[in-house]
N, C-alpha and C positions, 0 to 999 in steps of 0.2 A: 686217554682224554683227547677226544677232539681240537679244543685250545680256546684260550682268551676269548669269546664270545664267537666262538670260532662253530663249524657243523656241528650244528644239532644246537640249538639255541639253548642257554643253560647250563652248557658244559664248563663244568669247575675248571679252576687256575688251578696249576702246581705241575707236579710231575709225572711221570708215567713208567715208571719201571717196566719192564714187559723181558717178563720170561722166558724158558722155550716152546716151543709148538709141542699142545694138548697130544696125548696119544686117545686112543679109543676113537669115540664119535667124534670128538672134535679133529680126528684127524684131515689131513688134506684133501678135497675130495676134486681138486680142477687144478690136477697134474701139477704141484709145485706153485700154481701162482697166487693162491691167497692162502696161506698157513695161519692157523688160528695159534692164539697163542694167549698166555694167561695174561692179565692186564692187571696191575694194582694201580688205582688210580687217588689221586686227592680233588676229591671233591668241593671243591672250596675256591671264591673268586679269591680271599688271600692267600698268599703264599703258603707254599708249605713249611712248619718249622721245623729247624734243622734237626731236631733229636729226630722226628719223625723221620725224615728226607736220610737220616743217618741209616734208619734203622731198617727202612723198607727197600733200600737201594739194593740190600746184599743181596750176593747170588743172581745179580740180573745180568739180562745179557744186551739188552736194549735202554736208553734212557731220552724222555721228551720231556724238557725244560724249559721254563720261560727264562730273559732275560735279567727276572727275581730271582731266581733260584743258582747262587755261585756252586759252580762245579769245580771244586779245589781237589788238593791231593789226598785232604781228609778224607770225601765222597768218596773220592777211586778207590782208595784205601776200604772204606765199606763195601764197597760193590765188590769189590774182590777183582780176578783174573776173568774172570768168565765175560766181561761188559765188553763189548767188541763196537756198539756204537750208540753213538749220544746226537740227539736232534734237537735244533733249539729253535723254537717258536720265534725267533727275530734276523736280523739282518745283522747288527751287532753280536759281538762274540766278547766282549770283556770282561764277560762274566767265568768263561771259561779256562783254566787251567793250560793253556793250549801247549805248553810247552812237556807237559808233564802226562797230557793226554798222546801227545807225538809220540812221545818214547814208550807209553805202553800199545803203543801200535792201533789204538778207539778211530774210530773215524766218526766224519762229526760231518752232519747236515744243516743247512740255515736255509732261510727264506729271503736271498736277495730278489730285489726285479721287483717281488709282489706289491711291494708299498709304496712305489718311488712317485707314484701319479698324490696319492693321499698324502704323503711326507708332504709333497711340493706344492700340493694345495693349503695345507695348514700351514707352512711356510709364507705362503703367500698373502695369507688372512694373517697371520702373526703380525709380519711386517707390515700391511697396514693400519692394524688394532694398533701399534706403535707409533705410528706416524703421522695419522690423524686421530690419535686420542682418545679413541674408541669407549674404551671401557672408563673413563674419566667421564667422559660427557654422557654416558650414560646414568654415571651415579648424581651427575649433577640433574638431570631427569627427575629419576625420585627421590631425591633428596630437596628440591624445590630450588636448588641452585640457579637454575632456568628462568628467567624475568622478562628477557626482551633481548631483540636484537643488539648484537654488539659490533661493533667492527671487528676486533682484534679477539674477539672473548673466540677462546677453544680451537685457535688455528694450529694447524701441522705443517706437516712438511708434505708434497706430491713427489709422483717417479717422474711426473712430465720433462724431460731432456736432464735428466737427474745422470751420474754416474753410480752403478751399483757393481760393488764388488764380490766376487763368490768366492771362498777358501773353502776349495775342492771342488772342481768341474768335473765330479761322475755321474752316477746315472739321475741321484737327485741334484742335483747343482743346474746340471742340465733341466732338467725340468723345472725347476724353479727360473730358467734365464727365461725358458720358453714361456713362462706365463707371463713374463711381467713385459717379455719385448712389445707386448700392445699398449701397454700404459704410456707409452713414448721414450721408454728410456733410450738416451744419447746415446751412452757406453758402457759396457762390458769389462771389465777387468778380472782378472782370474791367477789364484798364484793355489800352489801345491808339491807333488814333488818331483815336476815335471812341467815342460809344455803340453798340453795336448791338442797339436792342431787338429785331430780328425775331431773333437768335441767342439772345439771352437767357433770352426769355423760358421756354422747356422746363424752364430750371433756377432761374429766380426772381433769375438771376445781377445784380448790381449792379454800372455802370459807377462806378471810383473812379478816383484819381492813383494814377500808380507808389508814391509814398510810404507812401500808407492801404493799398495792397495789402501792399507788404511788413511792416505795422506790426500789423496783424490776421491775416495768414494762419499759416496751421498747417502747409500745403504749397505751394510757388510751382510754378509749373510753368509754363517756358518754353515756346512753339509759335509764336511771330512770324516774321514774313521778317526777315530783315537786311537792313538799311535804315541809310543815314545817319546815322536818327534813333536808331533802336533799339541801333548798334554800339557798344559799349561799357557799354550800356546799364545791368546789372547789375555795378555796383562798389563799391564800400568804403563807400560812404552808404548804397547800397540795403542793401545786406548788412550795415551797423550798424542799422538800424531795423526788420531783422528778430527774429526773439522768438528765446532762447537756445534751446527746443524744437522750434524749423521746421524746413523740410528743402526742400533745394532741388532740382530737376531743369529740367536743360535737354534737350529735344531737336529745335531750331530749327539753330541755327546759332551753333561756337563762339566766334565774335568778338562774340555780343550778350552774351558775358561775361568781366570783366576779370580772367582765373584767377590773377592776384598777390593780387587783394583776394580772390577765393574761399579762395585757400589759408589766408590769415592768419585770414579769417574760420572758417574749419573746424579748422586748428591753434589758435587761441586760444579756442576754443568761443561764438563769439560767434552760431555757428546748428549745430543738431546732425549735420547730414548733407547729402551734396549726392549723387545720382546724374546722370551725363552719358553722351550717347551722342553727342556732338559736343563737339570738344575744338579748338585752334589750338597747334601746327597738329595735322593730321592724317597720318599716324599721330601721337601725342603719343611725345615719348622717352621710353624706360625710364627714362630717369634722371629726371622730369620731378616738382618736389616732390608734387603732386596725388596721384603715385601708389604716392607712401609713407603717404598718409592711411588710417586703418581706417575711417574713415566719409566718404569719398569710392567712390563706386562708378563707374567707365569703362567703357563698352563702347565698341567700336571703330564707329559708327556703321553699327550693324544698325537703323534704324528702320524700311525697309522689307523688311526681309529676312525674308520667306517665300518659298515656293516659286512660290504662285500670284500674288503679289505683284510679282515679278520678272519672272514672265513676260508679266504685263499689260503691265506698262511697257515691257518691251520693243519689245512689240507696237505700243503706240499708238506708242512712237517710230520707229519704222520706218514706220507708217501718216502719221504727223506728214510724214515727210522725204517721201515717196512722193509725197504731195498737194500740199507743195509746189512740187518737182520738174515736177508736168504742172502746176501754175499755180489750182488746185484752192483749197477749203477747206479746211484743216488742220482735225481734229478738236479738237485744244487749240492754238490759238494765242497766244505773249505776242503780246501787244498795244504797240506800240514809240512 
């Protein structure tokens, strides 16, 4: 499979088991460097279901996965001894087994770098859909809500000399400072599991504790991996020591936030807005209280979703498994 709307327009979600290289005609014909090799592919934008994912896995020696598709010790288990590497169509890895994949020696490729301009652009649309009320004043639109000028009717909040805070100044944290520094934000604050002055410094950003971030910031803005440390990480404390006017956005990962304490904190106004493009689980249900909020903003986890976006990732994931596959260097490889 090419990937998620990835080369070749069309090309179904799910997995790619990949065999070894054809003998006969399909054999190698340009010295070693493009081995054909058998491809089972699931055809299909939804995921693949696990009896199938169970069933077609065996005997492979290659695997391309989306971020849907959990690679546990069951799969390995299916796939047998033969699987030497697994490539996954995202920059996140939580989906994977990683500890279990270590110890059978699998080597695993991802698609960092490719998304971080799109993450940080939807990041950016996120947080202001949330802060000026975007999709609220829209419905009031068609809905007829709309009558006349108001003073006060449908106002937000601006970044103008605002302080915004980033948990996790990497490659999208970074990009996300870098778009909004023209908005006129004042200050930068940043906390993680470290200082990092060579990131910082472009924005003048200040390493603090989770707590001074949330205490001073005007907008939080999620971008960390999810980590041990991090999961959970946003909950009833952090979100009480935020200011009644901030405004929250995640788009990392939805378990580094505790959406019981989100909700309470947004229903009892204890912070003015939260936009999310990562939620737990994923799809979120309709029925789900979050998204009866009018200043809760969800999107279905588009942070990389563009076109040319898409079809990167693809690319390097397939190049990713390719390389593994002849025993090569991976273009992006986790590191296990």
């Amino acid at each position: 499979r090419a990937g998620e709307g990835g080369a070749g327009a069309g090309a179904g979600a799910g997995l790619v088991p990949v065999r070894g290289p054809r003998g006969g005609r399909g054999r190698d014909r340009r010295r070693g460097c493009r081995r054909r090799y058998r491809v089972l592919q699931w055809d299909s934008e939804e995921p693949v279901p696990r009896a199938e994912l169970l069933s077609r896995v065996a005997g492979t020696r290659g695997l391309l996965c989306l971020l849907s598709d959990r690679i546990d010790r069951e799969v390995l288990d299916a796939a047998g001894p033969g699987l030497k590497v697994i490539s996954t169509m995202s920059v996140g890895f939580d989906h994977l087994a990683l500890d279990e994949i270590k110890k059978r020696g699998i080597r695993v490729g991802y698609t960092p770098d490719v998304l971080t301009d799109a993450t940080a652009e939807l990041s950016v649309a996120l947080l202001l859909s949330a802060c000026r009320r975007l999709p609220e004043a829209a419905e009031q639109v068609r809905s007829g809500g709309w009558t006349t000028w108001k003073p006060l009717w449908m106002c937000g909040y601006g970044l103008s000399d605002s302080t915004v805070g980033i948990i996790g100044l990497g490659r999208i944290g970074q990009a996300v400072a870098r778009r909004l520094k023209p908005f006129g934000v004042k200050k930068f604050l940043y906390t993680g599991s470290g200082p990092k002055p060579e990131n910082a410094a472009e924005f003048g950003a200040e390493f603090v504790p989770l707590t001074r971030l949330a205490e001073e910031s005007d907008f939080v803005v999620v971008t960390c991996a999810l980590t041990p440390a991090t999961q959970g990480m946003c909950n009833k404390d952090f979100f009480s020591r935020m200011k009644k006017t901030s405004v929250f956005v995640n788009t990392s990962r939805g378990a580094v936030v505790n959406q019981e304490d989100l909700y309470d904190a947004l229903s009892q106004g204890q912070i003015a807005a939260a936009g999310l493009d990562v939620t737990t689980p994923e799809p979120l249900p309709t029925d789900h209280p979050l998204l009866s909020l009018k200043n809760c903003v969800i999107l279905p986890h588009i942070g990389s979703a563009t076109y040319a976006t898409r079809s990167t990732m693809a690319v390097l994931a397939a190049n990713n498994l390719l390389a593994g596959l002849r025993g090569e260097p991976m273009p992006h490889e986790l590191k296990l």
